[in-house]
N, C-alpha and C positions, 0 to 999 in steps of 0.2 A: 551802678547796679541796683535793680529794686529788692525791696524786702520781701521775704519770704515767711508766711505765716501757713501751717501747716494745720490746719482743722481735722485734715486726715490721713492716713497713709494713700501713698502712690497702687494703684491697685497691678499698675504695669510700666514697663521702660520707656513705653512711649509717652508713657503723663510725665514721668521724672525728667524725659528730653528736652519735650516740649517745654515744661516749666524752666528746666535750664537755660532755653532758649532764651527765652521771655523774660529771666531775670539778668542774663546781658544786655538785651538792649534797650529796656525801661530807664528813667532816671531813677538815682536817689529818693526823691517822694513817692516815687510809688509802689504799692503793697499789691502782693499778687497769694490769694486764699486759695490754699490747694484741697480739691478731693471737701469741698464745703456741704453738708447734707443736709438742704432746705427742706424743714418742715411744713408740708401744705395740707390742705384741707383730704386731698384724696391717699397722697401717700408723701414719702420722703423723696425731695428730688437729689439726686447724684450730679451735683457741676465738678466737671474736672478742675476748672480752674476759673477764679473771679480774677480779676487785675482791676483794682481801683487806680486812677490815674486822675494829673490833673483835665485829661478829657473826657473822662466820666467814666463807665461802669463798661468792663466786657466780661460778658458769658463763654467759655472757654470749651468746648467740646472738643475732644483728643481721639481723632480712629488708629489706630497702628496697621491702615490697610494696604497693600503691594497691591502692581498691578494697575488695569485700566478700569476708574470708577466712571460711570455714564451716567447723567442727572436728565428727568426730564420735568415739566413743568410739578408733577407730581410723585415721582416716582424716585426711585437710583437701582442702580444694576451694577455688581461687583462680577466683570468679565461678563457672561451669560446669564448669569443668577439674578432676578431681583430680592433686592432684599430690602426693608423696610427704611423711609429714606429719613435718614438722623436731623436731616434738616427741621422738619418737623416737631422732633424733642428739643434739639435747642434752643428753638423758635418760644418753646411753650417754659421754659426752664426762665431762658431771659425776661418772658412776660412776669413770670412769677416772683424772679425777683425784683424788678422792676418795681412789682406791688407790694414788699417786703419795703422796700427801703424809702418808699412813702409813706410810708406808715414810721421807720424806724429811725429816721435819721434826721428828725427836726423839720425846722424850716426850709431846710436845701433840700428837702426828700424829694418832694412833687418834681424839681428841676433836675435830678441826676438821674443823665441820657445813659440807658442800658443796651448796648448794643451784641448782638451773639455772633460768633463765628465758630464755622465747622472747622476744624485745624487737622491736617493729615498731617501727622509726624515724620513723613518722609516725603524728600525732595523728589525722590523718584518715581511717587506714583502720578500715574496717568489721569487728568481730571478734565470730562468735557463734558459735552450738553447744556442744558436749559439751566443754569445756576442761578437764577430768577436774581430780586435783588431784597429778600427780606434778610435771608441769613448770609453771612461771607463767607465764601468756601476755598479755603487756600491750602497748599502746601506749606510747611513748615516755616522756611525761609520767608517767602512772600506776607503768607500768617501773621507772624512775628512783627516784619516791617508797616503792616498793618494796626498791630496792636500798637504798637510806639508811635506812627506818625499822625495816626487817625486813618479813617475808612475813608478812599476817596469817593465823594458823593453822599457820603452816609452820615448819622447825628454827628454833634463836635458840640459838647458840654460846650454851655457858652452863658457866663463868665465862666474863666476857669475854674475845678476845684482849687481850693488853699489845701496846702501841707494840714492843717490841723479836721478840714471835713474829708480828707481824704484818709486819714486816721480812724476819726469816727464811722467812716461808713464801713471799714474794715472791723474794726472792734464791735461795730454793731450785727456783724455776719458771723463772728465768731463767737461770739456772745449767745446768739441763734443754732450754732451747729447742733445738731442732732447726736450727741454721743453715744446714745442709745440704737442707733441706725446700725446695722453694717452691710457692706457693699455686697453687692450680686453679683453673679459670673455664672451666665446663662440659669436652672432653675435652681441653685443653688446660694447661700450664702456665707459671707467667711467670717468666721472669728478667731481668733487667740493666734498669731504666727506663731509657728512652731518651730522653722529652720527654716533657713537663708539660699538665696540662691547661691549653684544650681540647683538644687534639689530641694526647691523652698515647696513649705508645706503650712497648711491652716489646719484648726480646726472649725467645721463648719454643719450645714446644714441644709436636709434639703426642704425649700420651701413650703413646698406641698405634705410635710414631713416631718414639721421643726422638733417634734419630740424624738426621731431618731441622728442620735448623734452621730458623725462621720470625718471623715479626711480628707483634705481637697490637696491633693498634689499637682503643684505645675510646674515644668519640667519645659527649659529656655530652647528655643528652634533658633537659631542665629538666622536671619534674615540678609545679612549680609555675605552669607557664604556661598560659594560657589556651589552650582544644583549640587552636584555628588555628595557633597559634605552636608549640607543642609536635607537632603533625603537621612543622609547616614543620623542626624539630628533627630528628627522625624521616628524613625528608628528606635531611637535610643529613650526617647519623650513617652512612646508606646509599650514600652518593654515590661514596663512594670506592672501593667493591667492585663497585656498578653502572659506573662509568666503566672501571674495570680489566674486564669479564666484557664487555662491549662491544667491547672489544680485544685481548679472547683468541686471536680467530681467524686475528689477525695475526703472531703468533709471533713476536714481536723483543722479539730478547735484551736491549731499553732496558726494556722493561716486566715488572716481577711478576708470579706465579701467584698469582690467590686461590682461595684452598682456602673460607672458608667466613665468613659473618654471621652471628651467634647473640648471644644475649640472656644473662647470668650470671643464675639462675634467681634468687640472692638480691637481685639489685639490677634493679628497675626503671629507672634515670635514667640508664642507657646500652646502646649498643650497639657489640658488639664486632667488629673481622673481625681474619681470619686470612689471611695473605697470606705470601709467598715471603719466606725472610731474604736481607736482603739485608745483608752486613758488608762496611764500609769506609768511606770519610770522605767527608763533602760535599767535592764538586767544589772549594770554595774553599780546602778543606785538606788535598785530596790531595796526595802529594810527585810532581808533575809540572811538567816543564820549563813555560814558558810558550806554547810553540808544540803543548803537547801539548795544556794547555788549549784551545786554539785548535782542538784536532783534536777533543776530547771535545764542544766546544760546536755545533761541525759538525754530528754523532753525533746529539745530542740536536736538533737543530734538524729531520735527516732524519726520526728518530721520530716528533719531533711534526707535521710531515705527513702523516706516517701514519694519524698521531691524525684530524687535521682532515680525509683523504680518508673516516673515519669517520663523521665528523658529531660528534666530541667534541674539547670547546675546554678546557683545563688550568684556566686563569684563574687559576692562585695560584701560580705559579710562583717559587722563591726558593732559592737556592745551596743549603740543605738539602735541595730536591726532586732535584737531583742526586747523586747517593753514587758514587762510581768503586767499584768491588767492589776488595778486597785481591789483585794480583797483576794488575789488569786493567785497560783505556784505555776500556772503552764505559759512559760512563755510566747508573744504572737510576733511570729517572725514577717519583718515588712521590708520596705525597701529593696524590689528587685529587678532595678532599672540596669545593675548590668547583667542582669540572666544568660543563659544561654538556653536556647528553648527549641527542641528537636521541631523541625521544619520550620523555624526559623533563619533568619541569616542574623549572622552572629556579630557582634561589635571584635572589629579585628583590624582596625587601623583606622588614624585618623583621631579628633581632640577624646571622643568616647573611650576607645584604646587607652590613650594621655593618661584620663583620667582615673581607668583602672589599674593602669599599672604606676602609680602614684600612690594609690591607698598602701597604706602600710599594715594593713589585716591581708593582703592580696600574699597568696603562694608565691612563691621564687619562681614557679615556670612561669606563672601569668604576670609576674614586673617582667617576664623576657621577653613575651610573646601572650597574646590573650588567645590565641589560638590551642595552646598548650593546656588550657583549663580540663580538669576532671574532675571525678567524684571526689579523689585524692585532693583538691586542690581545696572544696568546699573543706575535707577535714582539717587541712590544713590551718584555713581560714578561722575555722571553731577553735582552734587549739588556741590562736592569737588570741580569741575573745574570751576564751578561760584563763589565760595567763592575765590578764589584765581583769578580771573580775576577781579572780583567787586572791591573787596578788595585790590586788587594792592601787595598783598606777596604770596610768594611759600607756598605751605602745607608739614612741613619737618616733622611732627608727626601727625598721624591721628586722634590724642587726640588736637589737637589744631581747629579745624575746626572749632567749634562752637566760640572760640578767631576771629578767619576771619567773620563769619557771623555777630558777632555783629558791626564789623568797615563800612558794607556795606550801603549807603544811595542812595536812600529814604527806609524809612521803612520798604515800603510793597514791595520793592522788596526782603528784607531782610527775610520778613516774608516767602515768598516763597524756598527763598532757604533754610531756617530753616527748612521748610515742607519734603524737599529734602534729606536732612543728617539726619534725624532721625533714631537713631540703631534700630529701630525695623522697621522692612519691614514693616509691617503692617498698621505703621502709615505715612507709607511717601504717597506720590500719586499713585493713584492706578495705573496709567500709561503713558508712553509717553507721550500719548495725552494731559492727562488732566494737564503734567509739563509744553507744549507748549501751551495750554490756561493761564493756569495761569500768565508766561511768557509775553506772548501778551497782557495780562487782564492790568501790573502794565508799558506796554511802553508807552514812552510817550514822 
């Protein structure tokens, strides 16, 4: 297996595949630079992946694209669409480095053969037309058996690299990375990872914009899943910039601005939005007194009225959905990918379902049924996140809750959230409204 040098994060599943790929069937000498961000004269180039080998240098371009791709001597068309053809970057990525590593890597620089390949991270996409013979344009598999055997027809390092120039020309690209660079995805850029898939989030920026700071959420589409399920994905990916654009017209300052949904043209198996930054700490580890928490939870209980005089129900409510902004008391309520959103179709079976009725913030009707959610359920929900913020521990079984409510002081605030977690809708608070009086009734 070859080595594996990491200059930058994986920006998608299909660069981490691919790379996986590539590091089974290389030998032991050879190093493979992932996600390497060449500094050039005009801007930073983005190579998915270098593989130094004893046959010399490849430029590694990674699409995550489904479907039938059509190449013509100048052109590619994805289905119907043309769209700008990558051959062409790769083409220009491999010259560039090409001309890095003659300049960087001694005496053997001018001699190490750089050759680029277009790599489609799946077996199953459709590849025809005109695939000329500067760049090599393969599926996954075939890709792969390319990188390791040599390109047939194509350069072949000759003499081979040694173990120790194949070192250096590695250590000399890493050496060169760009730390200051960060990656693009469509007009946007990302910094700082915030949370892990599914529900992996950055913070980032939009190009055109860099002094407005913002949230890039991308949210996994399974490509391998049968249509129904992978609509019902699709769905679910959307859900969170539909429930936010739903409640735009409301203007309160609990809720984010989504600027926009968009698709990373190189990876099909997700969707991205763009939404307001919001910096500062979940509600459970803001530095606030405890009566403040008392006042923030208030806050969020009036929003989420707000929500429900909307016809949109949270359903996934959990101490990360709360963030206090830095300097500020009003909590910004995020995270509303499993919403329920009047004239929408709703997440009600299938991995989406799974994974709501899994959270342990989630009502007892909605771990039975996600169809069962109400306004009741949202308060339910909130009661979970005040027992674990009052209370000062996580809620890791939903059977424990009532264990958190009893540690919570003074009393009557305790009494209140007790009113909140009750398993039968019925008895909890008839609404929003009336969590946030009660809330405001026990501050002090």
């Amino acid at each position: 297996m070859a080595t594996i040098r990491k200059a930058g994060p994986f920006a998608n599943e299909a660069e981490r595949r691919a790379v996986a790929a590539l590091e089974r069937a290389l030998p032991p000498n050879a190093v493979i630079v992932t996600n390497f961000y060449l500094p050039s004269h005009r801007d930073t180039l983005e190579i998915d992946a270098v593989v130094v080998s004893a046959l010399g240098v490849v430029a590694v371009e990674v699409k995550d694209w489904r479907g039938e791709i059509h190449f013509e001597s100048a052109a590619c068309y994805r289905g119907a669409e043309r769209v700008e053809d990558p051959r062409q970057l790769v083409s220009h990525k491999a010259k560039v480095l090409h001309s890095f590593l003659r300049e960087r890597v001694g005496s053997r620089g001018p001699d190490v053969v750089t050759n680029p390949i277009l790599l489609f991270a799946r077996d199953d996409t459709r590849i025809d037309g005109d695939l000329g013979e500067g760049v090599r344009v393969a599926r996954l598999s075939e890709g792969v058996g390319f990188v390791a055997r040599g390109f047939p027809g194509g350069r072949r390092q000759s003499p081979a690299l040694n173990a120790d120039e194949i070192a250096r020309t590695a250590d000399a690209m890493c050496a060169a990375h760009d730390r200051r660079h960060h990656r693009r995805i469509g007009a946007y850029a990302l910094g700082e990872k915030l949370a892990d898939p599914p529900a992996e989030e950055y913070r980032g920026w939009e190009l055109a914009f860099p002094e407005r700071g913002l949230r890039l959420a991308r949210r996994i589409v399974d490509d391998l899943a049968p249509p129904a399920e992978r609509e019902e994905d699709v769905r679910s990916a959307k859900r969170h910039a539909v429930a936010l654009r739903e409640l735009e017209e409301l203007r309160l300052a609990a809720l984010p601005i989504v600027y926009s949904v968009f698709a990373d043209p190189n990876d099909d198996a997700g969707l991205w939005t763009a939404y307001e930054g919001v910096e500062g700490a979940a509600l459970s580890d803001a530095p606030l007194q405890p009566m403040e928490k008392v006042a923030a939870l208030a806050r969020a209980a009036e929003a989420l009225e707000a929500c429900h005089r909307k016809s949109v129900l949270h359903r996934g409510l959990s101490p990360e959905c709360l963030v206090i902004p830095a300097g500020g008391s009003t909590p910004r309520i995020i995270r509303f990918e499993f919403a329920r959103v009047r004239g929408q179709k709703t997440v009600a079976a299938g991995r989406s379902a799974g994974r709501l009725k899994a959270l342990p913030n989630a009502a007892p009707e909605v771990r039975k049924d996600p169809m069962n959610a109400s306004p009741a359920s949202d308060i339910y929900s909130l009661g979970t996140v005040a027992a674990e913020v009052l209370a000062g521990e996580r809620l890791l079984e939903p059977a424990r809750v009532r264990d958190l409510v009893k540690k919570i002081r003074p009393r009557d605030v305790a009494e209140v959230v007790r009113k909140m977690v009750e398993d039968d809708p019925r008895r909890r608070f008839a609404s929003m409204a009336l969590v946030a009086q009660a809330l405001w009734s026990v501050h002090r």
